[in-house]
C-alpha positions in Angstrom: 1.1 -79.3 146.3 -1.1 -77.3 143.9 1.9 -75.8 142.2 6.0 -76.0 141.8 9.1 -75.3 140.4 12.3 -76.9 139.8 15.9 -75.4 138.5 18.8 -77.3 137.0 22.4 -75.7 136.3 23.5 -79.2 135.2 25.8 -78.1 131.4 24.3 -81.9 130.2 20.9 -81.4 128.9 20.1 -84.9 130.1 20.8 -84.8 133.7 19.8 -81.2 133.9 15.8 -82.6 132.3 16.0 -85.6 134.9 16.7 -83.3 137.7 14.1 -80.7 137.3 11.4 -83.6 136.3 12.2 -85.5 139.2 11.5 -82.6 141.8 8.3 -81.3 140.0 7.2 -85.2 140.5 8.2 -85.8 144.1 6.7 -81.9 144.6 3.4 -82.2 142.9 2.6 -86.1 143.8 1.4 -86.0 140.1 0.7 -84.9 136.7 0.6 -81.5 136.0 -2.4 -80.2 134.2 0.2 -77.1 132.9 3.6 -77.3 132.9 5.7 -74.7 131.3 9.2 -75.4 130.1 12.2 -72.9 129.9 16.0 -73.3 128.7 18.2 -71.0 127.8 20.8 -70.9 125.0 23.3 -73.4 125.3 20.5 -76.1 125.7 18.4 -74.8 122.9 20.2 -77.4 120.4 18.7 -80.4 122.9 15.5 -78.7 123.4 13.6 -81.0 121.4 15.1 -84.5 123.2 14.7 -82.1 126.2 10.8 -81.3 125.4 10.1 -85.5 124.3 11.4 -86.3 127.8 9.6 -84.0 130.3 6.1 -84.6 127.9 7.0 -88.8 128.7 8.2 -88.5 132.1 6.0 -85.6 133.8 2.6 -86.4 131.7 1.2 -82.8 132.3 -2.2 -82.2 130.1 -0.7 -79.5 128.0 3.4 -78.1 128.1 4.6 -75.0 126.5 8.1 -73.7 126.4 10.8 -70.7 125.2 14.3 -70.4 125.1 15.8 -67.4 126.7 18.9 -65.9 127.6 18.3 -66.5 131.3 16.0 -68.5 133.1 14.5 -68.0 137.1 13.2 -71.0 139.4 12.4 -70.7 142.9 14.5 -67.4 144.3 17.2 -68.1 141.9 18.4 -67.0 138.6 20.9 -68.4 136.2 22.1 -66.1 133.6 23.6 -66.4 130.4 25.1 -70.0 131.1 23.3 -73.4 131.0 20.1 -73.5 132.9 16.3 -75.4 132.6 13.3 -74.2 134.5 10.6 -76.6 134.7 6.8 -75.6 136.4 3.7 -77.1 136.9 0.2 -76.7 138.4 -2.9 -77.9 138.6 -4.8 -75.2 136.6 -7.6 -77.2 135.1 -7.5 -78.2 131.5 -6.1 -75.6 129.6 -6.0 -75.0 125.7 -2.9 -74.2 123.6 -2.1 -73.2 120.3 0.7 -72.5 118.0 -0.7 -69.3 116.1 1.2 -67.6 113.3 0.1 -64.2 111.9 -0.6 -64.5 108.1 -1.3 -61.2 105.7 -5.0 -61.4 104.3 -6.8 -59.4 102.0 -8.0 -57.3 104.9 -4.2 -57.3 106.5 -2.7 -59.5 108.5 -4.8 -61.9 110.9 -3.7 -64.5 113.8 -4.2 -68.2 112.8 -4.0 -71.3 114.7 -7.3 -70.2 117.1 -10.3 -69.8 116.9 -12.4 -66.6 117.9 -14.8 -68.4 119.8 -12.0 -69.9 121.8 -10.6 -66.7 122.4 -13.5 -65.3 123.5 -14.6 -68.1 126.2 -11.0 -67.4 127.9 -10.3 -65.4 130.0 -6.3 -65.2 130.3 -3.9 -65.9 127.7 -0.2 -66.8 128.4 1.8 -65.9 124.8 5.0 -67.1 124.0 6.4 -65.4 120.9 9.0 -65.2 118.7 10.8 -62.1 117.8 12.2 -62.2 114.9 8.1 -63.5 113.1 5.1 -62.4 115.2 4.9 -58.6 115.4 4.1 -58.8 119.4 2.2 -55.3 119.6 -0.1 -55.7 116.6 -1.5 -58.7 117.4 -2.2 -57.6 121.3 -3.6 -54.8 119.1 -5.9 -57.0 117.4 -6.6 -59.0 120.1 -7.9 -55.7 122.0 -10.3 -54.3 119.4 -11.9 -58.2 119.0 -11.5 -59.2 122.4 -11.1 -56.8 124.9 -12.1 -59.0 128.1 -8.9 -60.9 127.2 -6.4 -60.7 129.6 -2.7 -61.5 127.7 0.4 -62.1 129.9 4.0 -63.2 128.8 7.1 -62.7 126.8 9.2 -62.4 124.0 11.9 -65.5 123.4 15.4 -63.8 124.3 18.3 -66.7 123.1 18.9 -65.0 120.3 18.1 -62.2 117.9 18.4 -64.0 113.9 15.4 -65.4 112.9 15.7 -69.6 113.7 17.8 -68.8 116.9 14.6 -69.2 118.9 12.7 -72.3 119.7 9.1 -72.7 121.5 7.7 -75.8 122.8 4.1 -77.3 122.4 3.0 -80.3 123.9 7.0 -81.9 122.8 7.1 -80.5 119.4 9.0 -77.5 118.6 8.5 -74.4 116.6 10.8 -71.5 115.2 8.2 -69.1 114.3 5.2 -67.5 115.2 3.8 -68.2 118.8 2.9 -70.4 121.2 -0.8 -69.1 122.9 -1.8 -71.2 126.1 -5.8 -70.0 127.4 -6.7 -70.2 130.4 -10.7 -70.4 131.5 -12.3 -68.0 133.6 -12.5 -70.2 136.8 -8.9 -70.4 137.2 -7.9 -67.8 139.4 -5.1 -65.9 138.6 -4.0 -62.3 139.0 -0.9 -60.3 137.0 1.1 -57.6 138.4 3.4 -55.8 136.2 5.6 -54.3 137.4 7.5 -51.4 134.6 10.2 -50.3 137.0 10.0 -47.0 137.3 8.4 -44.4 140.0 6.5 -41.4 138.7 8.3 -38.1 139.6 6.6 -34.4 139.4 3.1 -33.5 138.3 0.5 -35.0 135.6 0.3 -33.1 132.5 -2.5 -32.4 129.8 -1.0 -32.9 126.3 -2.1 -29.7 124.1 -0.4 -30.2 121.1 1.0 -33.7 119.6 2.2 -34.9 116.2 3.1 -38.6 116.3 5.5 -39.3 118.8 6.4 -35.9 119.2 4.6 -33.8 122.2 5.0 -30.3 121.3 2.9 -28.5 124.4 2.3 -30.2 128.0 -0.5 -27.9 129.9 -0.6 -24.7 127.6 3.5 -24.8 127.1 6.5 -26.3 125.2 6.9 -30.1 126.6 11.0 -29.2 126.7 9.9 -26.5 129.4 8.1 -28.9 131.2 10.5 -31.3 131.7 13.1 -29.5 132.0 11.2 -27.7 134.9 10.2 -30.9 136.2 13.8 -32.1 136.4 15.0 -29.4 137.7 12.6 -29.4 141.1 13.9 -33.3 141.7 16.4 -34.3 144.7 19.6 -35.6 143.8 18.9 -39.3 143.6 16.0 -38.3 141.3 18.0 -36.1 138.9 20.7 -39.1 138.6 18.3 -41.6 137.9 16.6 -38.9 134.9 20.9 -38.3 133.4 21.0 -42.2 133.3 17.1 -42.5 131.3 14.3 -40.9 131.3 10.9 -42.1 130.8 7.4 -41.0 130.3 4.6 -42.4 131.6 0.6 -42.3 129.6 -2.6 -42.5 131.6 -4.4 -45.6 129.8 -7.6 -45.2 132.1 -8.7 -41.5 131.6 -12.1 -42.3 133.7 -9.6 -42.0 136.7 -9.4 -39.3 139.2 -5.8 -40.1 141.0 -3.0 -41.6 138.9 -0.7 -44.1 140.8 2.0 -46.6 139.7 0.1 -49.4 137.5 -2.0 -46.7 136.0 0.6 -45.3 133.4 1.8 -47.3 130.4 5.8 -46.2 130.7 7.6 -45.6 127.4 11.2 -44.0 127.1 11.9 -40.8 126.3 13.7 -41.0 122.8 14.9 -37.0 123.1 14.2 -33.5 122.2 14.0 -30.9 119.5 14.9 -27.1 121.2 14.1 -25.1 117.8 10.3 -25.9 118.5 10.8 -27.5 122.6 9.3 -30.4 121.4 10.0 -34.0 123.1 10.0 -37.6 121.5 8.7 -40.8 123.4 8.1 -43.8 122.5 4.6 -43.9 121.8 2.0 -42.1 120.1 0.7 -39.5 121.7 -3.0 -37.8 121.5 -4.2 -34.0 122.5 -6.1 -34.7 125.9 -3.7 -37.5 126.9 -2.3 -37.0 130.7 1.1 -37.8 131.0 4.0 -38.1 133.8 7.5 -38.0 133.9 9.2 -41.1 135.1 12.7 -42.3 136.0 14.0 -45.7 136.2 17.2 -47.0 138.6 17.9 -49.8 140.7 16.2 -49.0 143.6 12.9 -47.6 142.1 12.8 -50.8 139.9 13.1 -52.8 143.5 10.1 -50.6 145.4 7.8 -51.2 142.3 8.3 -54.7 142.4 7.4 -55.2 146.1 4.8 -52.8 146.2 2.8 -53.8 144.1 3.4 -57.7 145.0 2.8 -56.7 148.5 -1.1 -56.5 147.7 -1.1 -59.7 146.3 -1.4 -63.3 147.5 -1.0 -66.9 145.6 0.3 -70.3 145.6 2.4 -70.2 142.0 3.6 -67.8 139.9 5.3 -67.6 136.3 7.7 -64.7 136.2 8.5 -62.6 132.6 10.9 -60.4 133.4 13.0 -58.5 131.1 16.8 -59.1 129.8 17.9 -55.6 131.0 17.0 -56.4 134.6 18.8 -59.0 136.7 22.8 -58.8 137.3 22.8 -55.4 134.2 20.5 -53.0 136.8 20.6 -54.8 140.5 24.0 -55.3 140.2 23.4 -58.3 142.3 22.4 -62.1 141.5 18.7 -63.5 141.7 16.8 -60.1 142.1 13.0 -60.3 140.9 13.3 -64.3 141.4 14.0 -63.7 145.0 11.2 -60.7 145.6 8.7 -62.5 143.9 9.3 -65.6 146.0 9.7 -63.8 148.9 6.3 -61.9 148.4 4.4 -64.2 147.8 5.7 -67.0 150.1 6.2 -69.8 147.4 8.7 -71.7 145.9 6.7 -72.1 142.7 8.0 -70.0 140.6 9.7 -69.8 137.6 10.0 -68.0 134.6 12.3 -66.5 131.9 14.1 -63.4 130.7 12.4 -61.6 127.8 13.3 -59.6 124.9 9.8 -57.9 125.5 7.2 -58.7 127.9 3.6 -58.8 128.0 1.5 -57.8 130.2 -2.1 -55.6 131.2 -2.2 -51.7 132.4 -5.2 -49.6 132.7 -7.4 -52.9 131.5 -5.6 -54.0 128.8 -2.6 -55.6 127.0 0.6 -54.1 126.2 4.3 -55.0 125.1 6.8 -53.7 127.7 10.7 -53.0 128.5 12.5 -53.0 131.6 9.2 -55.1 133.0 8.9 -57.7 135.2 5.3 -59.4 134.7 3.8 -62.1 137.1 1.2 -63.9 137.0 -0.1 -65.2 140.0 -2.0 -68.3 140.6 -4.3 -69.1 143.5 -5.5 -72.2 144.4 -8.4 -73.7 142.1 -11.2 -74.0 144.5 -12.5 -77.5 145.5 -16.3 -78.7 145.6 -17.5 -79.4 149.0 -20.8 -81.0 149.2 -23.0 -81.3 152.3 -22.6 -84.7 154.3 
Protein backbone atom coordinates (compact mmCIF):
# COMPACT_ATOMS: atom_id res chain seq x y z
CA UNK A 1 0.00 0.00 0.00
CA UNK A 2 0.88 3.59 -0.90
CA UNK A 3 -0.57 4.90 2.22
CA UNK A 4 -2.05 3.85 6.00
CA UNK A 5 -3.12 4.43 9.19
CA UNK A 6 -3.20 2.81 12.46
CA UNK A 7 -5.22 3.70 15.92
CA UNK A 8 -4.33 2.58 19.41
CA UNK A 9 -6.70 3.10 22.65
CA UNK A 10 -4.16 1.08 24.66
CA UNK A 11 -3.83 3.65 28.34
CA UNK A 12 0.11 2.20 28.29
CA UNK A 13 2.05 4.35 25.91
CA UNK A 14 4.24 1.31 25.15
CA UNK A 15 1.83 -1.15 23.91
CA UNK A 16 -0.31 1.57 22.43
CA UNK A 17 3.34 2.69 20.12
CA UNK A 18 3.85 -1.19 19.32
CA UNK A 19 0.40 -1.55 18.20
CA UNK A 20 0.01 1.25 15.83
CA UNK A 21 3.84 0.67 14.43
CA UNK A 22 3.14 -2.83 13.84
CA UNK A 23 0.06 -2.29 11.60
CA UNK A 24 1.56 0.75 9.56
CA UNK A 25 4.53 -2.03 8.94
CA UNK A 26 2.51 -5.16 7.98
CA UNK A 27 0.13 -2.26 5.96
CA UNK A 28 2.84 -0.48 4.13
CA UNK A 29 5.45 -3.55 3.50
CA UNK A 30 7.92 -0.69 4.39
CA UNK A 31 9.38 2.47 5.44
CA UNK A 32 7.46 5.34 5.14
CA UNK A 33 8.91 8.23 3.39
CA UNK A 34 6.31 10.53 5.79
CA UNK A 35 4.84 9.50 8.74
CA UNK A 36 3.04 11.76 10.98
CA UNK A 37 2.54 11.06 14.61
CA UNK A 38 -0.37 12.12 16.89
CA UNK A 39 -1.27 11.59 20.82
CA UNK A 40 -3.40 13.13 22.79
CA UNK A 41 -3.02 14.26 26.43
CA UNK A 42 -2.64 11.68 28.72
CA UNK A 43 0.33 10.25 26.51
CA UNK A 44 1.89 13.57 26.02
CA UNK A 45 4.34 12.88 29.17
CA UNK A 46 5.71 9.62 27.06
CA UNK A 47 5.70 11.37 23.82
CA UNK A 48 9.30 11.57 23.59
CA UNK A 49 10.06 7.48 24.47
CA UNK A 50 6.82 7.35 22.19
CA UNK A 51 8.55 9.59 19.20
CA UNK A 52 12.41 7.51 19.82
CA UNK A 53 10.37 4.27 19.23
CA UNK A 54 8.19 4.76 16.08
CA UNK A 55 11.59 6.84 14.42
CA UNK A 56 13.60 3.16 15.37
CA UNK A 57 11.03 0.81 14.55
CA UNK A 58 9.07 2.36 11.42
CA UNK A 59 12.34 4.17 9.77
CA UNK A 60 10.13 6.61 7.79
CA UNK A 61 12.49 9.43 5.98
CA UNK A 62 11.07 12.36 7.92
CA UNK A 63 8.21 12.06 11.18
CA UNK A 64 6.41 14.97 12.55
CA UNK A 65 3.91 14.96 15.31
CA UNK A 66 1.33 17.14 17.81
CA UNK A 67 -0.46 16.43 20.85
CA UNK A 68 -4.15 17.10 20.76
CA UNK A 69 -7.06 16.69 22.74
CA UNK A 70 -8.47 14.04 20.42
CA UNK A 71 -7.04 12.10 17.85
CA UNK A 72 -8.90 10.18 14.43
CA UNK A 73 -7.48 6.94 12.53
CA UNK A 74 -9.24 5.16 10.05
CA UNK A 75 -13.32 5.91 10.62
CA UNK A 76 -12.72 6.28 14.30
CA UNK A 77 -12.24 8.86 16.81
CA UNK A 78 -11.04 8.70 20.34
CA UNK A 79 -11.78 11.68 22.41
CA UNK A 80 -10.43 13.20 25.32
CA UNK A 81 -8.96 9.77 26.74
CA UNK A 82 -5.75 7.89 25.80
CA UNK A 83 -5.29 7.48 22.12
CA UNK A 84 -2.04 7.43 19.39
CA UNK A 85 -2.60 7.93 15.63
CA UNK A 86 0.16 6.84 13.59
CA UNK A 87 0.26 7.51 9.35
CA UNK A 88 2.47 7.01 6.73
CA UNK A 89 2.90 7.24 2.89
CA UNK A 90 5.06 7.13 0.32
CA UNK A 91 5.19 10.86 -0.60
CA UNK A 92 8.69 11.28 -1.95
CA UNK A 93 11.35 12.85 0.23
CA UNK A 94 9.92 15.56 1.93
CA UNK A 95 11.63 18.46 4.00
CA UNK A 96 10.87 19.52 7.58
CA UNK A 97 11.63 22.19 9.82
CA UNK A 98 11.14 23.41 13.29
CA UNK A 99 10.58 27.34 12.62
CA UNK A 100 10.11 29.77 15.44
CA UNK A 101 8.99 33.38 14.66
CA UNK A 102 11.64 35.86 16.15
CA UNK A 103 10.94 39.91 16.30
CA UNK A 104 13.62 41.75 13.93
CA UNK A 105 14.28 45.13 13.33
CA UNK A 106 11.82 45.08 10.55
CA UNK A 107 9.15 42.99 12.93
CA UNK A 108 8.88 39.72 13.50
CA UNK A 109 10.19 36.97 10.75
CA UNK A 110 9.89 33.01 10.62
CA UNK A 111 13.26 31.20 11.20
CA UNK A 112 14.23 27.70 10.83
CA UNK A 113 13.62 27.85 6.68
CA UNK A 114 14.88 29.09 4.20
CA UNK A 115 13.05 31.30 1.37
CA UNK A 116 14.29 29.40 -1.33
CA UNK A 117 13.00 26.31 0.21
CA UNK A 118 9.83 27.78 0.59
CA UNK A 119 9.53 28.82 -2.64
CA UNK A 120 10.50 25.40 -4.51
CA UNK A 121 7.43 23.76 -2.44
CA UNK A 122 4.49 23.66 -3.20
CA UNK A 123 2.38 22.48 0.00
CA UNK A 124 3.25 22.99 3.41
CA UNK A 125 1.83 20.89 6.31
CA UNK A 126 2.22 23.27 9.73
CA UNK A 127 2.01 22.07 13.04
CA UNK A 128 1.93 24.91 15.57
CA UNK A 129 1.87 25.72 18.85
CA UNK A 130 -0.64 27.98 20.44
CA UNK A 131 0.45 29.41 23.13
CA UNK A 132 4.21 30.80 20.81
CA UNK A 133 3.69 31.07 16.97
CA UNK A 134 1.04 33.70 16.17
CA UNK A 135 -0.72 31.19 13.50
CA UNK A 136 -2.44 34.05 11.31
CA UNK A 137 0.57 36.40 10.94
CA UNK A 138 2.84 34.08 9.72
CA UNK A 139 0.23 32.54 6.94
CA UNK A 140 0.14 36.32 6.53
CA UNK A 141 3.66 36.50 5.81
CA UNK A 142 3.93 33.59 4.09
CA UNK A 143 1.14 34.95 1.53
CA UNK A 144 2.72 38.34 0.62
CA UNK A 145 6.34 36.37 0.09
CA UNK A 146 5.03 33.28 -1.19
CA UNK A 147 1.74 33.24 -2.50
CA UNK A 148 1.92 29.91 -4.72
CA UNK A 149 2.26 28.23 -1.23
CA UNK A 150 -0.31 26.12 -0.37
CA UNK A 151 -0.35 25.80 3.83
CA UNK A 152 -2.52 23.04 5.40
CA UNK A 153 -2.87 21.97 9.20
CA UNK A 154 -3.46 22.74 12.78
CA UNK A 155 -3.08 24.20 15.87
CA UNK A 156 -1.81 21.64 18.94
CA UNK A 157 -5.15 21.31 21.22
CA UNK A 158 -3.74 19.23 24.64
CA UNK A 159 -3.65 22.08 26.44
CA UNK A 160 -3.92 25.82 26.59
CA UNK A 161 -0.53 27.09 29.13
CA UNK A 162 2.28 27.54 27.32
CA UNK A 163 4.64 24.07 27.77
CA UNK A 164 1.37 21.93 27.74
CA UNK A 165 2.04 21.25 24.07
CA UNK A 166 4.55 19.07 22.45
CA UNK A 167 5.53 18.59 18.57
CA UNK A 168 7.53 16.00 17.18
CA UNK A 169 10.46 16.20 14.58
CA UNK A 170 12.28 13.39 13.28
CA UNK A 171 12.09 11.86 17.47
CA UNK A 172 13.02 15.13 19.06
CA UNK A 173 10.49 17.13 20.64
CA UNK A 174 9.68 20.74 20.81
CA UNK A 175 7.37 23.09 23.09
CA UNK A 176 7.40 26.08 21.08
CA UNK A 177 7.18 27.48 17.84
CA UNK A 178 6.25 24.97 14.88
CA UNK A 179 6.92 22.15 13.13
CA UNK A 180 6.69 22.96 8.98
CA UNK A 181 6.88 19.76 6.79
CA UNK A 182 7.16 20.83 2.59
CA UNK A 183 6.03 18.93 0.28
CA UNK A 184 7.35 19.27 -3.67
CA UNK A 185 5.24 20.00 -6.46
CA UNK A 186 5.12 16.40 -7.88
CA UNK A 187 3.41 15.04 -5.03
CA UNK A 188 -0.14 15.17 -5.70
CA UNK A 189 -2.28 16.26 -3.17
CA UNK A 190 -5.51 18.19 -2.94
CA UNK A 191 -7.21 20.04 0.32
CA UNK A 192 -10.77 20.48 1.01
CA UNK A 193 -11.83 22.55 3.81
CA UNK A 194 -14.61 22.16 4.80
CA UNK A 195 -15.90 25.49 7.47
CA UNK A 196 -19.25 23.98 8.36
CA UNK A 197 -21.58 26.15 7.50
CA UNK A 198 -24.17 26.69 4.40
CA UNK A 199 -24.72 30.13 3.07
CA UNK A 200 -28.28 31.42 3.63
CA UNK A 201 -30.00 34.59 1.75
CA UNK A 202 -28.42 36.93 -0.76
CA UNK A 203 -24.65 38.32 -1.31
CA UNK A 204 -24.11 41.76 -0.18
CA UNK A 205 -21.86 44.79 -1.27
CA UNK A 206 -20.31 46.30 1.92
CA UNK A 207 -20.73 50.30 1.68
CA UNK A 208 -19.59 51.44 4.69
CA UNK A 209 -16.94 49.58 7.21
CA UNK A 210 -14.68 50.61 10.11
CA UNK A 211 -12.62 47.65 11.36
CA UNK A 212 -14.66 44.89 12.17
CA UNK A 213 -17.62 46.83 12.26
CA UNK A 214 -19.96 46.82 8.89
CA UNK A 215 -22.04 49.75 9.22
CA UNK A 216 -24.03 49.53 5.58
CA UNK A 217 -24.61 46.16 3.41
CA UNK A 218 -26.01 47.34 -0.23
CA UNK A 219 -26.93 51.13 0.42
CA UNK A 220 -28.45 50.21 4.15
CA UNK A 221 -27.72 49.59 7.92
CA UNK A 222 -25.99 45.92 8.08
CA UNK A 223 -28.55 45.29 11.38
CA UNK A 224 -31.41 45.78 8.63
CA UNK A 225 -29.91 43.42 6.52
CA UNK A 226 -29.58 40.71 8.60
CA UNK A 227 -32.22 41.00 10.43
CA UNK A 228 -34.22 40.88 7.05
CA UNK A 229 -32.25 38.12 5.95
CA UNK A 230 -33.21 36.17 9.11
CA UNK A 231 -36.31 36.81 9.11
CA UNK A 232 -37.10 35.28 5.31
CA UNK A 233 -35.33 31.80 6.62
CA UNK A 234 -37.43 28.44 7.29
CA UNK A 235 -37.50 27.23 10.67
CA UNK A 236 -34.48 24.89 10.69
CA UNK A 237 -32.56 27.92 9.31
CA UNK A 238 -33.70 30.50 11.97
CA UNK A 239 -32.71 27.83 14.78
CA UNK A 240 -29.44 27.20 13.53
CA UNK A 241 -28.93 31.58 13.24
CA UNK A 242 -30.38 31.78 17.52
CA UNK A 243 -27.71 28.98 18.24
CA UNK A 244 -24.59 31.22 16.00
CA UNK A 245 -24.46 33.17 13.35
CA UNK A 246 -21.79 33.61 10.93
CA UNK A 247 -20.65 35.66 8.13
CA UNK A 248 -19.13 34.57 5.28
CA UNK A 249 -16.31 37.12 2.93
CA UNK A 250 -15.82 36.53 -0.81
CA UNK A 251 -11.88 36.02 -0.95
CA UNK A 252 -11.95 35.72 -4.91
CA UNK A 253 -13.65 38.97 -6.11
CA UNK A 254 -12.76 38.02 -9.94
CA UNK A 255 -15.78 35.55 -9.45
CA UNK A 256 -19.16 35.70 -10.95
CA UNK A 257 -21.21 33.03 -8.67
CA UNK A 258 -20.32 32.52 -5.08
CA UNK A 259 -20.65 28.94 -3.75
CA UNK A 260 -19.57 27.10 -0.47
CA UNK A 261 -15.52 27.10 -0.64
CA UNK A 262 -15.60 30.61 -1.95
CA UNK A 263 -16.29 32.50 1.43
CA UNK A 264 -13.78 32.72 4.26
CA UNK A 265 -16.51 32.17 7.32
CA UNK A 266 -16.00 34.20 10.43
CA UNK A 267 -18.56 34.55 13.37
CA UNK A 268 -20.66 37.17 13.98
CA UNK A 269 -19.44 38.80 17.30
CA UNK A 270 -22.91 41.08 17.62
CA UNK A 271 -24.51 44.35 17.00
CA UNK A 272 -24.75 47.99 17.79
CA UNK A 273 -28.77 49.29 17.17
CA UNK A 274 -27.88 53.11 17.95
CA UNK A 275 -25.97 53.18 14.54
CA UNK A 276 -27.36 49.22 12.98
CA UNK A 277 -23.97 48.35 12.74
CA UNK A 278 -22.72 44.55 13.01
CA UNK A 279 -19.34 43.08 14.37
CA UNK A 280 -17.61 39.93 12.67
CA UNK A 281 -14.74 38.59 13.13
CA UNK A 282 -12.74 39.95 10.55
CA UNK A 283 -11.81 43.02 8.98
CA UNK A 284 -13.92 44.19 6.66
CA UNK A 285 -13.27 46.63 3.39
CA UNK A 286 -15.94 48.90 1.31
CA UNK A 287 -16.48 46.74 -1.91
CA UNK A 288 -16.15 43.48 0.01
CA UNK A 289 -19.33 40.91 -0.85
CA UNK A 290 -20.43 39.18 2.01
CA UNK A 291 -23.13 36.40 3.04
CA UNK A 292 -24.82 35.42 5.92
CA UNK A 293 -24.09 31.90 7.14
CA UNK A 294 -25.39 29.53 9.84
CA UNK A 295 -23.69 26.63 11.26
CA UNK A 296 -25.61 23.27 12.95
CA UNK A 297 -25.13 19.71 12.84
CA UNK A 298 -26.47 18.91 9.82
CA UNK A 299 -25.18 21.79 7.59
CA UNK A 300 -21.67 20.93 9.10
CA UNK A 301 -22.37 17.09 7.80
CA UNK A 302 -23.63 18.27 4.01
CA UNK A 303 -20.43 20.49 3.73
CA UNK A 304 -18.28 17.89 4.61
CA UNK A 305 -19.63 15.33 1.99
CA UNK A 306 -20.16 17.67 -0.61
CA UNK A 307 -17.33 18.91 -1.08
CA UNK A 308 -15.38 15.46 -0.51
CA UNK A 309 -17.79 14.02 -2.99
CA UNK A 310 -15.66 15.77 -5.82
CA UNK A 311 -12.63 14.43 -4.66
CA UNK A 312 -10.69 11.13 -5.03
CA UNK A 313 -7.34 9.80 -3.18
CA UNK A 314 -5.58 7.05 -1.61
CA UNK A 315 -4.53 8.88 1.99
CA UNK A 316 -5.62 11.55 3.78
CA UNK A 317 -4.52 13.63 7.03
CA UNK A 318 -7.61 15.08 8.67
CA UNK A 319 -7.45 18.66 10.95
CA UNK A 320 -10.53 18.98 12.20
CA UNK A 321 -11.50 21.24 14.89
CA UNK A 322 -12.05 20.61 18.86
CA UNK A 323 -15.71 21.99 18.70
CA UNK A 324 -16.70 19.30 16.20
CA UNK A 325 -16.91 15.62 16.93
CA UNK A 326 -19.16 14.24 20.01
CA UNK A 327 -19.85 18.64 21.17
CA UNK A 328 -21.93 19.32 17.53
CA UNK A 329 -22.77 15.63 15.98
CA UNK A 330 -23.82 14.48 19.04
CA UNK A 331 -22.65 11.14 17.91
CA UNK A 332 -19.02 9.33 17.98
CA UNK A 333 -16.50 9.18 14.99
CA UNK A 334 -18.19 11.86 12.69
CA UNK A 335 -15.68 13.62 10.14
CA UNK A 336 -13.30 10.39 10.68
CA UNK A 337 -16.08 8.22 9.29
CA UNK A 338 -17.19 10.76 6.26
CA UNK A 339 -13.85 11.24 5.29
CA UNK A 340 -13.12 7.55 5.06
CA UNK A 341 -16.16 6.81 3.70
CA UNK A 342 -15.65 9.50 0.79
CA UNK A 343 -12.91 8.75 -0.15
CA UNK A 344 -12.77 4.86 0.15
CA UNK A 345 -9.58 4.56 2.35
CA UNK A 346 -8.50 3.48 5.50
CA UNK A 347 -5.59 5.85 5.48
CA UNK A 348 -6.50 8.29 7.43
CA UNK A 349 -5.77 9.98 10.40
CA UNK A 350 -5.50 13.10 11.89
CA UNK A 351 -6.03 15.30 15.07
CA UNK A 352 -8.37 17.72 16.74
CA UNK A 353 -7.23 21.35 16.51
CA UNK A 354 -7.49 24.43 18.49
CA UNK A 355 -7.37 26.22 14.94
CA UNK A 356 -7.02 24.81 11.70
CA UNK A 357 -5.25 25.72 8.61
CA UNK A 358 -6.27 25.57 5.52
CA UNK A 359 -6.67 27.42 1.72
CA UNK A 360 -10.04 29.41 0.39
CA UNK A 361 -10.27 31.52 -2.61
CA UNK A 362 -6.33 30.63 -3.30
CA UNK A 363 -4.82 31.13 -0.24
CA UNK A 364 -4.20 30.33 3.44
CA UNK A 365 -6.19 31.00 6.33
CA UNK A 366 -6.65 30.08 10.10
CA UNK A 367 -10.17 28.58 10.74
CA UNK A 368 -12.82 27.42 13.47
CA UNK A 369 -15.37 24.94 13.50
CA UNK A 370 -13.17 23.48 10.21
CA UNK A 371 -12.45 20.29 9.20
CA UNK A 372 -9.34 20.40 6.72
CA UNK A 373 -8.15 17.38 4.57
CA UNK A 374 -5.64 16.93 2.71
CA UNK A 375 -5.84 14.37 0.20
CA UNK A 376 -3.09 12.30 -1.28
CA UNK A 377 -3.13 10.55 -4.55
CA UNK A 378 -0.88 8.09 -5.57
CA UNK A 379 2.68 9.36 -6.71
CA UNK A 380 2.91 8.40 -10.28
CA UNK A 381 5.37 5.57 -11.41
CA UNK A 382 7.89 5.85 -14.48
CA UNK A 383 6.98 3.42 -17.15
CA UNK A 384 9.50 3.10 -19.81
CA UNK A 385 9.02 1.44 -23.22
CA UNK A 386 10.09 -2.30 -23.44
Amino acid sequence: MAFAAALSEHPLATHATGEVVGELLERLGGPPDLAVLFVTGPHVGALEDIAAAVHRLLSPGTLVGSSAVSVLAGGEEVEGTPGIALWGGSTGAVAAHHVQVVDGPDGPTLQGVDGADLEAAATAILLADPATLPVGPVLDALAAGHPRLTVVGGVASAGTQPGANRLVLDGRLHDRGAVLVLLAPDVPVEVVVSQGCGPVGQPFTVTAAERNMIIELAGRPALERVQETIDGLDERDRAAAAKGLHMGRVVDEHKLDFDRGDFLVRNVLGADRSNGAVAVGDELEVGATVQLHVRDADSADADLRLLLDEHAGEGALVFTCNGRGMQLFGEPHHDASVVSESLGTTAVAGMFCAGEVGPVGGRSFLHGFTAVTVIFRPRPSLRFPP
